[in-house]
C-alpha positions in Angstrom: -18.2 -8.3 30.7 -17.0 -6.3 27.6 -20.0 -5.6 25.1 -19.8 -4.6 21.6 -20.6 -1.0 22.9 -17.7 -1.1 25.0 -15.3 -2.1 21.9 -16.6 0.4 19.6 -15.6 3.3 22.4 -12.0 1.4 23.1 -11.9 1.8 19.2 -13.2 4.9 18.3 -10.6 6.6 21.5 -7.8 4.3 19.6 -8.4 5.2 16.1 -10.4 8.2 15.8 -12.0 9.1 12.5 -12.9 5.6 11.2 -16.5 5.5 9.3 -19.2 2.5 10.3 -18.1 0.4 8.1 -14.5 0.6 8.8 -15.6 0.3 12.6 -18.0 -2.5 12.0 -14.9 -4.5 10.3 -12.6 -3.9 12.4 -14.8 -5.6 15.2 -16.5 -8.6 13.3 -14.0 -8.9 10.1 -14.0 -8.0 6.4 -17.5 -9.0 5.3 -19.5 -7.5 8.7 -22.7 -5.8 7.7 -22.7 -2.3 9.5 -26.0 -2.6 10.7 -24.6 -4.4 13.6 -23.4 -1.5 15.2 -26.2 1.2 13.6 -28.2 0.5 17.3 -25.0 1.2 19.3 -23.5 4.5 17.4 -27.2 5.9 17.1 -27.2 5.6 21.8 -23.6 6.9 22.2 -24.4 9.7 19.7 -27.7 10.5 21.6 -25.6 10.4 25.4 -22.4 12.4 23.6 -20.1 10.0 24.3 -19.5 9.8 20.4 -19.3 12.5 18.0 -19.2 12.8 14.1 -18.3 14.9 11.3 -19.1 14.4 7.4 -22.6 14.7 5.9 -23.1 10.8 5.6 -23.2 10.0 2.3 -20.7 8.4 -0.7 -17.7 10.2 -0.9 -18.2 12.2 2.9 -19.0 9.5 5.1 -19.9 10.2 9.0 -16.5 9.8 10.8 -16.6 8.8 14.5 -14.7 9.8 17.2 -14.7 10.6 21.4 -17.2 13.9 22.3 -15.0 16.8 23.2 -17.0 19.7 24.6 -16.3 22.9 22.5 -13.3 24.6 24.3 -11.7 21.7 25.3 -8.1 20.8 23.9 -6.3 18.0 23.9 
């Protein structure tokens, strides 16, 4: 069974870098509230399965991608 958690990881690996709302659209269309997602982002965050940079706020949105531990290329 795919759930919405496992979309937003296939995403995020695909196109790393994407904020919420340009995740949340991606997976439920154009006018998708990004609260849908807030729940799932917020647990894979919390595991580090997920990480993010930016300082979350207009102009320097969070910006999601795969957790790489430090020292880790590739």
């Amino acid at each position: 069974m795919v759930t919405t958690t496992n979309m937003l990881l296939a995403l995020i690996e695909k196109r790393p870098g994407l904020t919420q709302q340009q995740l949340v659209e991606a997976l439920f269309g154009d006018y998708a509230d990004s609260r849908q997602i807030i729940g799932e982002i917020r647990a894979l965050l919390q595991i580090r399965m997920i990480d993010r940079t930016g300082l979350g706020e207009r102009g320097d949105p969070y910006r999601y991608r795969l957790f790489k531990p430090r020292g880790i290329s590739g």
